[in-house]
C-alpha positions in Angstrom: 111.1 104.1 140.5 107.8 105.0 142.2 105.0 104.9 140.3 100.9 106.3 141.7 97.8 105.0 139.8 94.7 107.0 139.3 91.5 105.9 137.9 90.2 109.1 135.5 87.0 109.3 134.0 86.1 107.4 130.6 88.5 104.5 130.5 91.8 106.9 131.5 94.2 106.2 134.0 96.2 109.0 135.1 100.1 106.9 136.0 102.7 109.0 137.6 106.1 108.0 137.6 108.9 109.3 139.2 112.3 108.4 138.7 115.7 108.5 141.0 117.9 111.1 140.3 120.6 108.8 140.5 119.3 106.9 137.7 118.9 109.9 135.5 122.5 110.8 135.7 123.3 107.3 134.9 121.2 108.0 131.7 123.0 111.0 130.6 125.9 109.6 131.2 125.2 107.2 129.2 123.8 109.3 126.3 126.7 111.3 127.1 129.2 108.5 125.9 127.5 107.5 123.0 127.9 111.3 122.1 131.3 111.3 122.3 131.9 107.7 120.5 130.1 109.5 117.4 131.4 113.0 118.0 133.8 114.5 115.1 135.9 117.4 116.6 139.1 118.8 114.8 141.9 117.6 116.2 140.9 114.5 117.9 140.1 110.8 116.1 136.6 110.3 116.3 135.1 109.0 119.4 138.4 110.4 121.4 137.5 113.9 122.2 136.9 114.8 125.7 133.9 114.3 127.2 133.6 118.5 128.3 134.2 119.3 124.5 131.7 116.9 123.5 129.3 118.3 126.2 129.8 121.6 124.9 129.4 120.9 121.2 126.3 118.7 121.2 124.5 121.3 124.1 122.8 120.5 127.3 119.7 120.7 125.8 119.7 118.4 122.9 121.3 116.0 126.1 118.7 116.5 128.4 116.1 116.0 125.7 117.8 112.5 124.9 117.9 111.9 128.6 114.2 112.6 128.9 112.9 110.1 125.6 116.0 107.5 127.1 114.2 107.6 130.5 110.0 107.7 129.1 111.4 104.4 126.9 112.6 103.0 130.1 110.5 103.5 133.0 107.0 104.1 131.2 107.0 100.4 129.5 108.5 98.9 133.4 105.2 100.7 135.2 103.1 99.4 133.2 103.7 96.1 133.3 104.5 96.6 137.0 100.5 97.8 137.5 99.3 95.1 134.7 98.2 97.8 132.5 97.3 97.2 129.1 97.4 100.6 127.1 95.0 100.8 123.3 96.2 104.2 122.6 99.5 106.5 122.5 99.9 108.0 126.1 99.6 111.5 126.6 102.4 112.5 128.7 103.5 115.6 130.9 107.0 117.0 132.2 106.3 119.6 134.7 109.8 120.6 135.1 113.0 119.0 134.4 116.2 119.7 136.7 118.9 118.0 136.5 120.0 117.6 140.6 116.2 116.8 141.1 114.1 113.2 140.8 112.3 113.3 137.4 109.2 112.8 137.8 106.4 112.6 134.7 102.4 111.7 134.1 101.5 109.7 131.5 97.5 109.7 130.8 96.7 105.9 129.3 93.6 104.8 127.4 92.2 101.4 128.6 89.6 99.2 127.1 86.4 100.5 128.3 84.7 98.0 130.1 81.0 97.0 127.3 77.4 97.0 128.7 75.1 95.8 125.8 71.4 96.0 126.6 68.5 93.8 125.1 69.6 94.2 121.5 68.2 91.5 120.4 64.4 92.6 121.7 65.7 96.3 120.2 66.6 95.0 116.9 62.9 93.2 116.4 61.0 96.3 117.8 62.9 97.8 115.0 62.6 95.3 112.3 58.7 94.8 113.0 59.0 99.0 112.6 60.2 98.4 109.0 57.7 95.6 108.1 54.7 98.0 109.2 55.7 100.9 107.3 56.2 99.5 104.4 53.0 97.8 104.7 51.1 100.9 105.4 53.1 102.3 102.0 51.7 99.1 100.6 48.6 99.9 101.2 48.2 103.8 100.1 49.8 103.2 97.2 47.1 100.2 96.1 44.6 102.5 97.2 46.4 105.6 94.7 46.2 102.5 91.8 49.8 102.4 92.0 51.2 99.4 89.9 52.6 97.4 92.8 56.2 96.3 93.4 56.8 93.7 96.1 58.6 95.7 98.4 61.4 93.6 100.6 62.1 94.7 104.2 65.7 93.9 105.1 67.9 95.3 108.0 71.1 96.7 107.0 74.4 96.6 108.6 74.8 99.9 109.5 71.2 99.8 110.9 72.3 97.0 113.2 75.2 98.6 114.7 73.4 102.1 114.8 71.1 100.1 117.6 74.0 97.9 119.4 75.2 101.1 120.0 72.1 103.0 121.2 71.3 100.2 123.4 75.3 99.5 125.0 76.8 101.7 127.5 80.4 102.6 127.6 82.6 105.5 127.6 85.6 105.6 125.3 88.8 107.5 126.3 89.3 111.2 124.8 92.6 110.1 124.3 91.7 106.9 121.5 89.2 109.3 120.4 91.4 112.4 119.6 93.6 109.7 117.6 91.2 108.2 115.5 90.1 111.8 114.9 93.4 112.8 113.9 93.7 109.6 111.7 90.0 110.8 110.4 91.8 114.2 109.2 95.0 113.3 108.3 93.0 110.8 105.7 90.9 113.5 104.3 93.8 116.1 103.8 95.4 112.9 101.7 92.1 112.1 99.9 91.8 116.5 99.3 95.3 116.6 97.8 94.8 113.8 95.4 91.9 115.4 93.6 94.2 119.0 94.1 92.3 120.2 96.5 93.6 122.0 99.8 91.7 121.4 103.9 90.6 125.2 103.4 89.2 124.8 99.3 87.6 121.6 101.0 85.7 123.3 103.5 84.9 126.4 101.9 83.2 124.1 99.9 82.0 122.2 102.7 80.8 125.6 104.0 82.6 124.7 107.4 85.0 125.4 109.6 88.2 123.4 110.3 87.0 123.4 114.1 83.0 122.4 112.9 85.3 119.6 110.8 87.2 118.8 113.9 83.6 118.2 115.9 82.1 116.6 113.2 84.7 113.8 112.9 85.3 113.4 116.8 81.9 112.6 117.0 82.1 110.1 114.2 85.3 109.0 115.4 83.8 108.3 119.0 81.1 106.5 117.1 82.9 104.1 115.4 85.1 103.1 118.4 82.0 102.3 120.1 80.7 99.9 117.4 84.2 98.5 117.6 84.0 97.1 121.3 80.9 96.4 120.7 81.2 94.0 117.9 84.1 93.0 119.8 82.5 91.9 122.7 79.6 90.2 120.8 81.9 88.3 118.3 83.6 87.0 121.9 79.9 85.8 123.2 78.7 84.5 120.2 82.4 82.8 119.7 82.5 83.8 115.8 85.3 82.3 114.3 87.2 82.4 110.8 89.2 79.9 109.4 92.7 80.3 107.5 90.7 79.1 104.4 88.3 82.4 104.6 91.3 85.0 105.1 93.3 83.3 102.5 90.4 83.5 100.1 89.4 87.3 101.3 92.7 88.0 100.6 93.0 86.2 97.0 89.1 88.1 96.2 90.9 91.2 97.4 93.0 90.9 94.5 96.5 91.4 96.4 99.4 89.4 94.7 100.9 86.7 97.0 98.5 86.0 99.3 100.7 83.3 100.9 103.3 85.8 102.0 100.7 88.1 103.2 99.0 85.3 105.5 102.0 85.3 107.0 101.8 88.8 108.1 100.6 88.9 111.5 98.9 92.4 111.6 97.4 92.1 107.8 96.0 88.5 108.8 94.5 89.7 112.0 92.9 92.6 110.2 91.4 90.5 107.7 90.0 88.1 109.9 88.7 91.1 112.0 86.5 92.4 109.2 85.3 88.4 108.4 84.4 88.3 111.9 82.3 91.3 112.3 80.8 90.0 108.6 80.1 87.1 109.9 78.5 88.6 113.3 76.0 91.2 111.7 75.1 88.7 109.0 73.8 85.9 111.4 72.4 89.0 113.4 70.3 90.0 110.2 69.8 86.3 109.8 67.6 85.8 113.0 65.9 89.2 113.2 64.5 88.8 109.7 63.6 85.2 109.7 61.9 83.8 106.8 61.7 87.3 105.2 65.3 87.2 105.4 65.6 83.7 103.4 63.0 85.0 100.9 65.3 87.9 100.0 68.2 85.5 99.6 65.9 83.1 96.7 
């Protein structure tokens, strides 16, 4: 196997593999016998007819297609971990041409994790914060000037104001390939959500007053977005070393109202995604914390 590694733009590597021929006749052959173990032809106990019947019954090209997933399952996982690479996303991959006496060869495009630049957030976040406080001090003021009856009115950052600045202030480019799949995710969620209120993607956006492409850019920019925040955050609940005990998930989980919250703690994925959302809880909440100060503490009394 010979694989070439090519840096693309936005967090993309380009990895081209090419494997022997050798070893992809050694792969049909193999698909080729677990064809004929299965295979029922008249005449013959199963898993006894020859191998040229077989051939000819099942077709080249449903072998050759079995050959080609057999030999991506193979080789792709071996090159990366050859080359160290750590994938985030479903490769996109390309056959130029298969044939069969020739080496196969095959490009896989791989999303990486984009390497995070946050700026001074903390300065950004009080320039905006001291933003708040002044106009709502100056609507304060006209409205005791109008003879307004007067409300105290409490300034308070919100979390989506937060990440709106990490973001504006950080630098990184995420891979079109993570973003066409969490734009896909994006749709395939609203098509669900549509249908259980009996409404189709075109009834949506004719109501909408959109087109499925205007959808399509409308959600890859959201989706683009939110994968931003997420390195972000990320990165910032690495620095800040935010951590979540057992205790916390547990009890998210148990407030969540899901029956056996035991078993579930024992579910890898669900407890890491739990204690990902604590985390980034945790995170914007001490952010908000030391932006707002004593304002902050009056709020909370």
């Amino acid at each position: 196997m010979e694989v070439k590694v090519e840096n693309q733009p936005k967090s993309t590597l380009k990895v081209t593999i090419t494997v022997p021929n050798n070893k992809v006749k050694e792969i049909f052959e193999q698909i080729l016998d677990g064809a004929v173990e299965e295979a029922t032809i008249e005449g013959f106990r199963k898993g006894k007819a020859p191998r040229d019947m077989v051939r000819e019954k099942v077709g080249l090209s449903k072998l050759y297609g079995d050959v080609i997933n057999k030999v991506l399952q193979t080789y792709y996982p071996q090159a990366l971990k050859e080359h160290h690479i750590s994938p985030i996303a479903n490769p996109k991959v390309e056959i130029k041409e298969f044939d069969f006496d020739k080496d196969l060869q095959f490009t896989a495009f791989v999303a990486t994790r984009p390497e995070v630049k946050i700026g001074a957030y903390t300065k950004a976040l009080k320039e905006y914060y001291a933003k708040r406080l002044s106009e709502n001090k100056k609507l304060n003021e006209e409205r005791i000037k109008k003879g307004e009856k007067l409300e105290e009115l409490h300034t308070h950052l919100s979390s989506n104001e937060v990440i709106e600045i990490l973001v504006n202030v950080s630098e990184l480019e995420v891979s079109d390939l993570l973003t066409e799949e969490e734009t896909e995710r994006m749709m395939t969620r609203l098509v669900d959500q549509a249908q259980t209120i009996g409404l189709s993607l075109d009834q949506y956006l004719k109501a909408q007053n959109k087109t499925s492409e205007q959808l399509r850019t409308d959600y890859a920019a959201m989706a683009e977005k939110n994968l931003k925040a997420e390195f972000i955050l990320g990165k910032l609940i690495a620095e800040r070393k935010i951590e979540v005990t057992d205790t916390e998930i547990e009890d998210m989980i148990k407030a969540a109202g899901i029956e056996d919250a035991q078993k579930r703690m024992e579910d890898a994925v669900e407890k890491y995604y739990v204690k990902s959302i604590l985390q980034k809880n945790k995170l914007l909440t001490s952010l908000i914390e030391e932006i707002e100060g004593e304002n902050h503490h009056d709020h909370q009394r």
